[in-house]
TIMI-2910 file (N, C-alpha, C, CB; in pm, 1 decimal, decimal comma, always signed):
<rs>
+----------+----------+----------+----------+----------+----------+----------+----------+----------+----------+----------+----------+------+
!      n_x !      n_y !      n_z !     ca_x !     ca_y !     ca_z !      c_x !      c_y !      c_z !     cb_x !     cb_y !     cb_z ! resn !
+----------+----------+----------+----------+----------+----------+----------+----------+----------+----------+----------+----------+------+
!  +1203,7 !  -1152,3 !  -2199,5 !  +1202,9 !  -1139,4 !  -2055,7 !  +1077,7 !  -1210,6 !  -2001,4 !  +1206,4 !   -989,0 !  -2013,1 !  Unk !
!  +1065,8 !  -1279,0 !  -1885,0 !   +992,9 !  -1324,5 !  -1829,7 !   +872,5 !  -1276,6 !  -1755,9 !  +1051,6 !  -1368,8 !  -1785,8 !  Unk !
!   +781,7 !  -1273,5 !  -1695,0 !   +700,8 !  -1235,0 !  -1617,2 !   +768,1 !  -1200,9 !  -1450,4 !   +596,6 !  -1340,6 !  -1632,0 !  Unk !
!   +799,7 !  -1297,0 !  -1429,8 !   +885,6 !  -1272,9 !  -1296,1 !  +1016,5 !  -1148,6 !  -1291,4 !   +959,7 !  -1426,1 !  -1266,4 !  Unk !
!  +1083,8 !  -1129,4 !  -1414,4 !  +1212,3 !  -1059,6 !  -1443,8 !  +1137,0 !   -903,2 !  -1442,3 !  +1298,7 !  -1116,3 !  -1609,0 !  Unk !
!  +1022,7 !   -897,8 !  -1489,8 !   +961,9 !   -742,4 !  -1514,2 !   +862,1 !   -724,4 !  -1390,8 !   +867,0 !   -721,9 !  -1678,6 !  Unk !
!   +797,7 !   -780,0 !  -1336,1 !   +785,7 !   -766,3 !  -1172,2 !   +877,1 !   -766,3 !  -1093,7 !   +723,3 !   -851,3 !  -1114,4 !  Unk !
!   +988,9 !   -815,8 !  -1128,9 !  +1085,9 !   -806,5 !   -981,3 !  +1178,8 !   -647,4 !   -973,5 !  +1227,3 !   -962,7 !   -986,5 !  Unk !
!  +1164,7 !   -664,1 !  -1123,1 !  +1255,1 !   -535,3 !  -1200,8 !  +1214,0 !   -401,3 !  -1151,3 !  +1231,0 !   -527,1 !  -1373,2 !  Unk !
!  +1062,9 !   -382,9 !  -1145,7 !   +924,9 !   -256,6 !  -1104,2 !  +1012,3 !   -217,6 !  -1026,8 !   +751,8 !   -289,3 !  -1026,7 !  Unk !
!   +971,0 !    -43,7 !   -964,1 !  +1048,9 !    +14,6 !   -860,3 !   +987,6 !    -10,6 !   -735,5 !  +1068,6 !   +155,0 !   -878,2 !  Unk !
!   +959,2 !    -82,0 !   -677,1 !   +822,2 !   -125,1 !   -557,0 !   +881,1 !    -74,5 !   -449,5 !   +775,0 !   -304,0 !   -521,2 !  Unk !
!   +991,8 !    -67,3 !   -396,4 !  +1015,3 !    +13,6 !   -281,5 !   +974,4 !   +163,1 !   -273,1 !  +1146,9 !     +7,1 !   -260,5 !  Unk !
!   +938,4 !   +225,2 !   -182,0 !   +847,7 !   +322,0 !   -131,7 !   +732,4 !   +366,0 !   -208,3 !   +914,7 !   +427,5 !   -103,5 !  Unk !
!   +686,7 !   +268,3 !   -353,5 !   +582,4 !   +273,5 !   -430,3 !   +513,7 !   +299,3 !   -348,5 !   +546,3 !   +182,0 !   -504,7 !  Unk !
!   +359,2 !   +354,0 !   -389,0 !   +211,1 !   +330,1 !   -299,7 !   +101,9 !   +246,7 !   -318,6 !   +139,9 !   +434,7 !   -295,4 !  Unk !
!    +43,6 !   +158,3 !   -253,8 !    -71,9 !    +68,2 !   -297,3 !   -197,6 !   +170,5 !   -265,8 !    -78,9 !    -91,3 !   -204,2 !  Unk !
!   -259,5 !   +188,9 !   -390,1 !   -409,9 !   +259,5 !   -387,4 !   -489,9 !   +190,9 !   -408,6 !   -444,4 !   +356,6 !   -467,5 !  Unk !
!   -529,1 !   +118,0 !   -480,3 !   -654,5 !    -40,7 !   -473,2 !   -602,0 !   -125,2 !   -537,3 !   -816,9 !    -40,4 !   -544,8 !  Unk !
!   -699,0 !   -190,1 !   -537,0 !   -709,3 !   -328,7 !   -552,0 !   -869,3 !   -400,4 !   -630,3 !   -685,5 !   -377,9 !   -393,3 !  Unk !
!   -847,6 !   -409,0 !   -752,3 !   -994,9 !   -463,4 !   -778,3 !   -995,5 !   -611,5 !   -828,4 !  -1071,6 !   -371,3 !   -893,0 !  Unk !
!  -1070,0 !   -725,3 !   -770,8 !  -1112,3 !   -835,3 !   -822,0 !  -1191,7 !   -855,8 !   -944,6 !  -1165,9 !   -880,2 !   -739,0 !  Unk !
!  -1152,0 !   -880,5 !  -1068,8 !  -1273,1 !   -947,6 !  -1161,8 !  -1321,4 !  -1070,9 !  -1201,0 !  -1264,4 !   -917,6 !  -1261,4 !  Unk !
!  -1443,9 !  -1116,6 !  -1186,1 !  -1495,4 !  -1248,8 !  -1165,9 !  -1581,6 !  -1232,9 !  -1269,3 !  -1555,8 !  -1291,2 !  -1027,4 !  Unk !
!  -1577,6 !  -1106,7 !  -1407,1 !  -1693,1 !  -1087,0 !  -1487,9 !  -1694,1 !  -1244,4 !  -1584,9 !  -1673,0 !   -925,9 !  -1587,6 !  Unk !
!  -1594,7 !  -1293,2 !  -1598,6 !  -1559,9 !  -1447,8 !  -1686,2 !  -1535,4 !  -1563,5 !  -1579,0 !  -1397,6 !  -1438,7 !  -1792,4 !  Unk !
!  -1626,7 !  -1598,1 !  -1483,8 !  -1540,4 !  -1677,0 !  -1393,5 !  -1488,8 !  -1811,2 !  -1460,4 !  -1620,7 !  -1710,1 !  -1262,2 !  Unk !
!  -1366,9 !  -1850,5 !  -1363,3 !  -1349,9 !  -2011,7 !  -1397,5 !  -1273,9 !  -1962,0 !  -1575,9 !  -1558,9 !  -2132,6 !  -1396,8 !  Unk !
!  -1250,6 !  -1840,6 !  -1639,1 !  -1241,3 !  -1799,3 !  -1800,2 !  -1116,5 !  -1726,8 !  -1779,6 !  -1376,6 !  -1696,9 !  -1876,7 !  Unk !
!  -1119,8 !  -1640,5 !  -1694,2 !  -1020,6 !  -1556,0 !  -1685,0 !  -1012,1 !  -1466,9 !  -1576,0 !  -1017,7 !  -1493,6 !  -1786,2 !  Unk !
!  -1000,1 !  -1495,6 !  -1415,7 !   -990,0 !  -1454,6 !  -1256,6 !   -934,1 !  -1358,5 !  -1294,0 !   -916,5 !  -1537,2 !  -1138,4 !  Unk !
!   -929,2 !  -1217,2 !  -1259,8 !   -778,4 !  -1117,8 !  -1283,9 !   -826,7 !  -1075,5 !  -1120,4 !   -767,1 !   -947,3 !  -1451,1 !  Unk !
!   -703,1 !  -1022,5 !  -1106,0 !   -690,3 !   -907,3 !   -993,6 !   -565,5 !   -803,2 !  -1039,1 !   -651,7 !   -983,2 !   -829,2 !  Unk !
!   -637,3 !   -678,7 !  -1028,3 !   -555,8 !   -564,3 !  -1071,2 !   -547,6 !   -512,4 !   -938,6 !   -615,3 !   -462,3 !  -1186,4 !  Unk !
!   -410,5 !   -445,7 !   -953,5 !   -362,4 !   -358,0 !   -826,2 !   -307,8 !   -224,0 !   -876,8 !   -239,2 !   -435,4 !   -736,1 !  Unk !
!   -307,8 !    -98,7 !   -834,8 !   -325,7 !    +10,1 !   -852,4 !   -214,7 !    +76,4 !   -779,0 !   -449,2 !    +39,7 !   -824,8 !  Unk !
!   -105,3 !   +112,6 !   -817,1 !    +51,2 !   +172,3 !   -762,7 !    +69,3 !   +321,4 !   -799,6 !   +190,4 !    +86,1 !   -841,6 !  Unk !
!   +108,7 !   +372,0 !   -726,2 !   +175,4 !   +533,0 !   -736,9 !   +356,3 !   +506,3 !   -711,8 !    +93,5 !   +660,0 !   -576,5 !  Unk !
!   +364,8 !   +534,5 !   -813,5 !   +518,9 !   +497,3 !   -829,1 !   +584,3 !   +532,1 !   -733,5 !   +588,6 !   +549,3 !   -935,0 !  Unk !
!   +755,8 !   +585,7 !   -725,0 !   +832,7 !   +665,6 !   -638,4 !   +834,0 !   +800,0 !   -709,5 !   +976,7 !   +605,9 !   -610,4 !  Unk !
!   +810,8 !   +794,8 !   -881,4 !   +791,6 !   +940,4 !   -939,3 !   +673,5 !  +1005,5 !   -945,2 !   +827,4 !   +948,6 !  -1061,8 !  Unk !
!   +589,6 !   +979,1 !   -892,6 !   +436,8 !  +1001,3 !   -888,9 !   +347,4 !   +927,0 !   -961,1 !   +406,0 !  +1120,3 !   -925,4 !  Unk !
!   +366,2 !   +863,1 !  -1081,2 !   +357,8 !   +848,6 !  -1171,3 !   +249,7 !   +748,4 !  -1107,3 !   +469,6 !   +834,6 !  -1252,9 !  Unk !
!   +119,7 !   +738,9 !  -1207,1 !    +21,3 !   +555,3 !  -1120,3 !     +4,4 !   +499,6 !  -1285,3 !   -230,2 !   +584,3 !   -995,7 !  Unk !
!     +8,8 !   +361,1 !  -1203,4 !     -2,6 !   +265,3 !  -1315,5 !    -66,5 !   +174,5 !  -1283,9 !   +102,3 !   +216,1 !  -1366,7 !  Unk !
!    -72,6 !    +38,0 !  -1337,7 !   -106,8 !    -61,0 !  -1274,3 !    -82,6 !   -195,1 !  -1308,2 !   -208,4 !    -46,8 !  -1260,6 !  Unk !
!    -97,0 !   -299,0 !  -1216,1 !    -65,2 !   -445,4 !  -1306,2 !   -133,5 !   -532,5 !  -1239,3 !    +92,7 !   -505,0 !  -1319,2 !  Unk !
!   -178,1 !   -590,6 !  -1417,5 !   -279,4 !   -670,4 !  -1432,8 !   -270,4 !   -818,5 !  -1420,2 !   -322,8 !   -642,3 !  -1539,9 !  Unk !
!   -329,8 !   -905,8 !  -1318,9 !   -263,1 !  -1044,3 !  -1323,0 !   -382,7 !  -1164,8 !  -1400,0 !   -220,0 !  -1090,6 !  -1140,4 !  Unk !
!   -360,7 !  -1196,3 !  -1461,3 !   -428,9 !  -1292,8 !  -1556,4 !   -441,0 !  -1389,5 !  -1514,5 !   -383,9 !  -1318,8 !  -1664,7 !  Unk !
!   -560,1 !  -1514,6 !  -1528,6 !   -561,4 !  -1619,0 !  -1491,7 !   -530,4 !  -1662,2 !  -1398,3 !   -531,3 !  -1662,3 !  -1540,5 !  Unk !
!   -642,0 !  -1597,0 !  -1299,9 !   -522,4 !  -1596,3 !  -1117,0 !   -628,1 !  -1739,3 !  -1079,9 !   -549,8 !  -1380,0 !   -933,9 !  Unk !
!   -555,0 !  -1791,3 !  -1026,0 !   -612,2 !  -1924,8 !   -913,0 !   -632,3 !  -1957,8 !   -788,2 !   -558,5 !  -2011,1 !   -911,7 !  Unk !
!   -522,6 !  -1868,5 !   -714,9 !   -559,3 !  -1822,0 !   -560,6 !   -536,4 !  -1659,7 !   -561,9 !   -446,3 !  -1903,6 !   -431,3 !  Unk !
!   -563,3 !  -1592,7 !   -457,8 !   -531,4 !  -1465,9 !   -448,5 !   -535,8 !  -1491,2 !   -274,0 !   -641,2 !  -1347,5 !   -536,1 !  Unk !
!   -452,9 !  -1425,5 !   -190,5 !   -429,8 !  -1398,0 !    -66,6 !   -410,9 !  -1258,8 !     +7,3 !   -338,4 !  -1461,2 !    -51,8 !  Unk !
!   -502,0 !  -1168,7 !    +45,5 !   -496,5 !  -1079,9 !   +122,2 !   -478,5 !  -1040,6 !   +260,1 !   -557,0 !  -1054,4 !    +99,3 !  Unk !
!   -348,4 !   -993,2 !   +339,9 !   -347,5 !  -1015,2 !   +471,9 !   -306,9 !   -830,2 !   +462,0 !   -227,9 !  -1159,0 !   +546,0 !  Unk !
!   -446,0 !   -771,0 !   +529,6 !   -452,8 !   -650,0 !   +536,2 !   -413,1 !   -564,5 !   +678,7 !   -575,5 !   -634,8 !   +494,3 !  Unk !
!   -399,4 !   -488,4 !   +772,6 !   -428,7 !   -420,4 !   +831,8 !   -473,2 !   -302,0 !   +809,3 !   -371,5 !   -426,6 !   +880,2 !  Unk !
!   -558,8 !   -230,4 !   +875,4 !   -601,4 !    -74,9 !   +873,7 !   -597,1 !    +14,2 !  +1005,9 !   -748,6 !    -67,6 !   +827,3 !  Unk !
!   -651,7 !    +98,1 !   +974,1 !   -600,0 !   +224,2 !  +1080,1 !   -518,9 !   +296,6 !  +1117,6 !   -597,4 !   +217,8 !  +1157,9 !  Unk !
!   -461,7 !   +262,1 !  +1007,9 !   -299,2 !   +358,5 !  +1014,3 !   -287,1 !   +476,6 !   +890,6 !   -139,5 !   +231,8 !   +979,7 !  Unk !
!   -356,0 !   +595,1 !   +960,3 !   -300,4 !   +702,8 !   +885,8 !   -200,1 !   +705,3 !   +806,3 !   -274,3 !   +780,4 !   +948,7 !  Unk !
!   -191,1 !   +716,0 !   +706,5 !   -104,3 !   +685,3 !   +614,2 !    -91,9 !   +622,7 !   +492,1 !    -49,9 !   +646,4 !   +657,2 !  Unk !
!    -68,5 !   +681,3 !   +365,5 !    -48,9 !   +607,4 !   +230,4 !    +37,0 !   +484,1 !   +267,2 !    +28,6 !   +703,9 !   +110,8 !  Unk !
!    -44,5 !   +352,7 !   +175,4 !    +36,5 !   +251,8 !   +229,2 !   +136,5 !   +219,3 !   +134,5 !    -37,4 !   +136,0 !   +267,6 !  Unk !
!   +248,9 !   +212,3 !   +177,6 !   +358,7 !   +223,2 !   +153,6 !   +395,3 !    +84,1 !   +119,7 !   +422,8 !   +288,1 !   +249,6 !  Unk !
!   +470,6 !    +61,7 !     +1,2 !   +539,4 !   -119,5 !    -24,1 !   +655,4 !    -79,6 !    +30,9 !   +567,9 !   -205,0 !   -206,7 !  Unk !
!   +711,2 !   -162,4 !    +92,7 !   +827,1 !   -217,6 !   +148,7 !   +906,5 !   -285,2 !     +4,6 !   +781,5 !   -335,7 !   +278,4 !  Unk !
!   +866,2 !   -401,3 !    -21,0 !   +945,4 !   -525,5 !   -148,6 !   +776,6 !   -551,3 !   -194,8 !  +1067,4 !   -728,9 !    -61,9 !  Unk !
!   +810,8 !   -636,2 !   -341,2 !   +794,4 !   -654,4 !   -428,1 !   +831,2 !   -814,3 !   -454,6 !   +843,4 !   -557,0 !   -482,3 !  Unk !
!   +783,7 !   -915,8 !   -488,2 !   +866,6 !  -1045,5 !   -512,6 !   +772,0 !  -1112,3 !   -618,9 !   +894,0 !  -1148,0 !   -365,3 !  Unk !
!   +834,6 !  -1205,7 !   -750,2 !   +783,2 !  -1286,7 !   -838,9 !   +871,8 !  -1380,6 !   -753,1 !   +795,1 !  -1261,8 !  -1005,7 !  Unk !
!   +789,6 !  -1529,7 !   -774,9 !   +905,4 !  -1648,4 !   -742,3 !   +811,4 !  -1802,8 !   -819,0 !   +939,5 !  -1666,3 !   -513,2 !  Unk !
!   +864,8 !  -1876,6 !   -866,5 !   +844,0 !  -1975,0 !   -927,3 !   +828,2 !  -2116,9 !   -846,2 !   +937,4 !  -1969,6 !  -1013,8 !  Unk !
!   +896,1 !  -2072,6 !   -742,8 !   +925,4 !  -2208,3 !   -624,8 !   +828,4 !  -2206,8 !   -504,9 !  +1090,4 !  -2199,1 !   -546,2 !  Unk !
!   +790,7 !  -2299,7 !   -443,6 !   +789,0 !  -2263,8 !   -277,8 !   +662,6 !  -2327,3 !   -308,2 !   +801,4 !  -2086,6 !   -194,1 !  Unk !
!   +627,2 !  -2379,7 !   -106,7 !   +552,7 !  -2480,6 !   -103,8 !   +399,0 !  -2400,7 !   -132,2 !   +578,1 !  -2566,1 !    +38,2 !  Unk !
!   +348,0 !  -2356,7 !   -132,6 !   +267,4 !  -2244,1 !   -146,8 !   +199,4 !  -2280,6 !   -304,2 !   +364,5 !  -2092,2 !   -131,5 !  Unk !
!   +310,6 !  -2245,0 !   -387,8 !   +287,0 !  -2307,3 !   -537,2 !   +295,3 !  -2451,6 !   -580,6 !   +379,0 !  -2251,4 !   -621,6 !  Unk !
!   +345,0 !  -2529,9 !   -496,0 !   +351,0 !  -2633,4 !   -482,2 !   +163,3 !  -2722,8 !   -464,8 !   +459,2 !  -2628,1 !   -367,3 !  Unk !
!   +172,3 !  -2662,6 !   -351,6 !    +18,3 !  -2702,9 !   -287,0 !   -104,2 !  -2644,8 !   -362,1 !     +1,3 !  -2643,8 !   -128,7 !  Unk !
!   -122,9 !  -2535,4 !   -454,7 !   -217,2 !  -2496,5 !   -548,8 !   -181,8 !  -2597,3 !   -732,0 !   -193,3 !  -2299,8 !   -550,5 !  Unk !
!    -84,1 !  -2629,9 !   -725,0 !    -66,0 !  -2727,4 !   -827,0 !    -88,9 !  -2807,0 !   -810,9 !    +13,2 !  -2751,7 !   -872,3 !  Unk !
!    -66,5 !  -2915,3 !   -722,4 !   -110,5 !  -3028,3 !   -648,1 !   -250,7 !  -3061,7 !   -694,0 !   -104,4 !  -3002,0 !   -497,3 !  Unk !
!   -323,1 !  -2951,3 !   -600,4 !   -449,7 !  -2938,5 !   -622,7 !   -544,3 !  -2932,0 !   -731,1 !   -463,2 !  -2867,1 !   -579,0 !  Unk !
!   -492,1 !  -2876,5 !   -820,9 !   -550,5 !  -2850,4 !   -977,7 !   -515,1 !  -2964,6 !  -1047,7 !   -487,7 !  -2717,7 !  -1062,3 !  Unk !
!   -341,9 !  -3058,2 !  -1080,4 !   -339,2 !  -3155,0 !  -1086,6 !   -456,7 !  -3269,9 !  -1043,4 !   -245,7 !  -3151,4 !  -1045,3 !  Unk !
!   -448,9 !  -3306,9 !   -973,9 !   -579,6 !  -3346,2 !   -966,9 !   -697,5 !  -3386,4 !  -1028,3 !   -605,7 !  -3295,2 !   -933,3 !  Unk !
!   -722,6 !  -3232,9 !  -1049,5 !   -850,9 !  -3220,6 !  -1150,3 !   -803,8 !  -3227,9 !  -1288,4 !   -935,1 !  -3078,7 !  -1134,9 !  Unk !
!   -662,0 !  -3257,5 !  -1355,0 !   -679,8 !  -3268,4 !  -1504,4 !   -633,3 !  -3126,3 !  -1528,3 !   -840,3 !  -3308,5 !  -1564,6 !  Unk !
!   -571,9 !  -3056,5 !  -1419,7 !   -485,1 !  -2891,7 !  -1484,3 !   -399,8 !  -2915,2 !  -1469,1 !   -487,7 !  -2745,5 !  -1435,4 !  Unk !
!   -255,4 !  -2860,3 !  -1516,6 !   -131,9 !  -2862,4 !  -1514,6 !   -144,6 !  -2738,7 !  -1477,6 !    -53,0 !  -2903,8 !  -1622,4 !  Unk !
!    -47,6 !  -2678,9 !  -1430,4 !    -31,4 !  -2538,2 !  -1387,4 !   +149,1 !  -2532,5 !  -1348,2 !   -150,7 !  -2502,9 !  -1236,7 !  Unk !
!   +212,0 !  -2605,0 !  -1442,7 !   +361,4 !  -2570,2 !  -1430,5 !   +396,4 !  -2393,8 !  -1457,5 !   +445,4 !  -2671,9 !  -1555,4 !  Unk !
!   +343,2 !  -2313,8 !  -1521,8 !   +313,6 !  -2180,3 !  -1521,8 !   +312,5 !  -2095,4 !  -1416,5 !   +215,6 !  -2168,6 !  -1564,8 !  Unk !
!   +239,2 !  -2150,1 !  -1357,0 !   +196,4 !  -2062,9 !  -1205,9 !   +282,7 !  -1996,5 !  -1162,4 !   +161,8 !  -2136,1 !  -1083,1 !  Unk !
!   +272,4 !  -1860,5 !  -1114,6 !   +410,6 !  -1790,9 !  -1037,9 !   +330,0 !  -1688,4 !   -918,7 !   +530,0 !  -1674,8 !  -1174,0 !  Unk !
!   +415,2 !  -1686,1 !   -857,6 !   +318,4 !  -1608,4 !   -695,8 !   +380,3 !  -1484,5 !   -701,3 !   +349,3 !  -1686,6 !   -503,0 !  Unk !
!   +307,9 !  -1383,2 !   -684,2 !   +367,6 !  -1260,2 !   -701,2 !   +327,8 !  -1197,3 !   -562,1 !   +317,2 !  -1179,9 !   -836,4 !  Unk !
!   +408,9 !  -1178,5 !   -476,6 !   +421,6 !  -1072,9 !   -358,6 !   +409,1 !   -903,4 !   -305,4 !   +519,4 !  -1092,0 !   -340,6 !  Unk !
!   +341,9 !   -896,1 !   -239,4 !   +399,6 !   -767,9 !   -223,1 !   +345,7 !   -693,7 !    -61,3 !   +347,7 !   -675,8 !   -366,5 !  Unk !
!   +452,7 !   -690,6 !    +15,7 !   +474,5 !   -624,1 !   +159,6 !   +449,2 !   -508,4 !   +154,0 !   +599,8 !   -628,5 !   +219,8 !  Unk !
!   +376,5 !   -439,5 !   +264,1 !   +409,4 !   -277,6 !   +268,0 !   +479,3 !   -240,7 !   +417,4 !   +250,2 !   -178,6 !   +248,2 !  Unk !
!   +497,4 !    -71,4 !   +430,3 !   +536,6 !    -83,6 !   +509,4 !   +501,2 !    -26,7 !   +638,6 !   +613,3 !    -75,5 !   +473,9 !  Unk !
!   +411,8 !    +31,3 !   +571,3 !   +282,7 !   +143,6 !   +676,2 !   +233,2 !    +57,8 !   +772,8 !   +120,4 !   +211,3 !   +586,7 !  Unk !
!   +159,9 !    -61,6 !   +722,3 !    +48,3 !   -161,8 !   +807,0 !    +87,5 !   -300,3 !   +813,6 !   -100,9 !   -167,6 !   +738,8 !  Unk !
!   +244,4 !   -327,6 !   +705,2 !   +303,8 !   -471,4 !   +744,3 !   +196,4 !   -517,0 !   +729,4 !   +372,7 !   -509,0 !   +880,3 !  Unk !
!   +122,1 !   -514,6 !   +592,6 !    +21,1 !   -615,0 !   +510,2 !    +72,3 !   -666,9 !   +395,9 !   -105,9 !   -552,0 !   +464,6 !  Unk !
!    +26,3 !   -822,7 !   +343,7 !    +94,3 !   -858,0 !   +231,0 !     +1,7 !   -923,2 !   +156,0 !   +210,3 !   -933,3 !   +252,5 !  Unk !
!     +7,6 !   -916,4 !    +15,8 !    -95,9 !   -980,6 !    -96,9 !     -1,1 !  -1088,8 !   -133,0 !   -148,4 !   -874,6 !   -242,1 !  Unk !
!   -102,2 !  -1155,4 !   -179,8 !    -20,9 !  -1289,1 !   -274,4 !   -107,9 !  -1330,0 !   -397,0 !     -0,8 !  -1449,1 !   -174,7 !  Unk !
!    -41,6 !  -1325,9 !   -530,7 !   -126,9 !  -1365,8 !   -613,1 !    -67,4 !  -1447,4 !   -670,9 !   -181,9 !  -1287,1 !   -683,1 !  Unk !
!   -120,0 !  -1572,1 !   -708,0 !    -84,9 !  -1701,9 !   -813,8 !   -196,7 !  -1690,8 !   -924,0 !    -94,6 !  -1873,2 !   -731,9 !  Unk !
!   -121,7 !  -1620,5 !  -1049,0 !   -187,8 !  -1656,7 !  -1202,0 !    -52,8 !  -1653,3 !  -1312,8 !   -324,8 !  -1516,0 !  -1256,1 !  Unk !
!   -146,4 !  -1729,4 !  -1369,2 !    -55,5 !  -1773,8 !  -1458,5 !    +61,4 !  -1627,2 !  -1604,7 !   -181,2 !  -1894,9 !  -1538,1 !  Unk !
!    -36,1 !  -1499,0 !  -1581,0 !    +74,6 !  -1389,5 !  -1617,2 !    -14,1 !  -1270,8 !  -1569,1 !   +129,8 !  -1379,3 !  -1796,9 !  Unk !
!    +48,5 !  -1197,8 !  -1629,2 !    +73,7 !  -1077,3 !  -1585,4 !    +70,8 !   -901,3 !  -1645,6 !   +176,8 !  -1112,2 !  -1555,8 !  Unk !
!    +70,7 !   -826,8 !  -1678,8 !   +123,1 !   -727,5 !  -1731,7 !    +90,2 !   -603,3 !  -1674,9 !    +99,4 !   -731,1 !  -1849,3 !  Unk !
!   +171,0 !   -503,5 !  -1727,5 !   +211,1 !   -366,9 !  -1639,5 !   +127,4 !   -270,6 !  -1714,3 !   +388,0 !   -316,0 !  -1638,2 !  Unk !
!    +80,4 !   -153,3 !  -1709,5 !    +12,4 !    -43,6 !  -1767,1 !    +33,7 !   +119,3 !  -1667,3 !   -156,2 !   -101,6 !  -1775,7 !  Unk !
+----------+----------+----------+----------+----------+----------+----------+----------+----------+----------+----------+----------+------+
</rs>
């Protein structure tokens, strides 16, 4: 199974987003950003994205309320991934790998975006 097939697969609808941590302890070695979920069974876990190259945060706050995911999306296509390959090309990277992983909520209609190259669940 793919990286995209077991992110898309996750139960992300009415999941909860509880953080979010950046690690830069290896920069330029190994970018991660971990995100921190409370399932629909209570249950928290988390997933870990490896070798990230952009990361995109479009937050709102002030809204009382656990923030709630709406969807969930892996996708391989789109100009987005297009234009961070481009870019690294360039410099002598290939990054045919790359996959953007999404995720909407529905409390504050905020959305993350992460492009690294994998992934995994805990």
């Amino acid at each position: 199974m793919n990286y995209c097939d077991i992110y898309n697969k996750l139960p992300w609808h009415d999941s909860a987003l509880l953080n979010i941590e950046i690690d830069r302890n290896n920069p330029g070695e190994n970018d991660s950003v971990r995100i921190f979920v409370k399932w629909p069974d209570g249950t928290e876990g988390s997933i870990v994205f490896n070798d990230c190259y952009f990361f995109e945060a479009k937050m709102n706050f002030g809204v009382v309320a656990e923030e709630s995911i709406l969807n969930a999306v892996c996708s391989g296509d789109g100009d987005e991934l297009s234009l961070i390959r481009n870019k690294w090309s360039q410099l002598g990277v290939e990054l045919g790998n790359l996959l953007c992983y999404t995720i909407n909520t529905n409390s504050t209609n905020s959305s993350l975006k992460v492009f690294s190259l994998s992934m995994s669940v805990s």
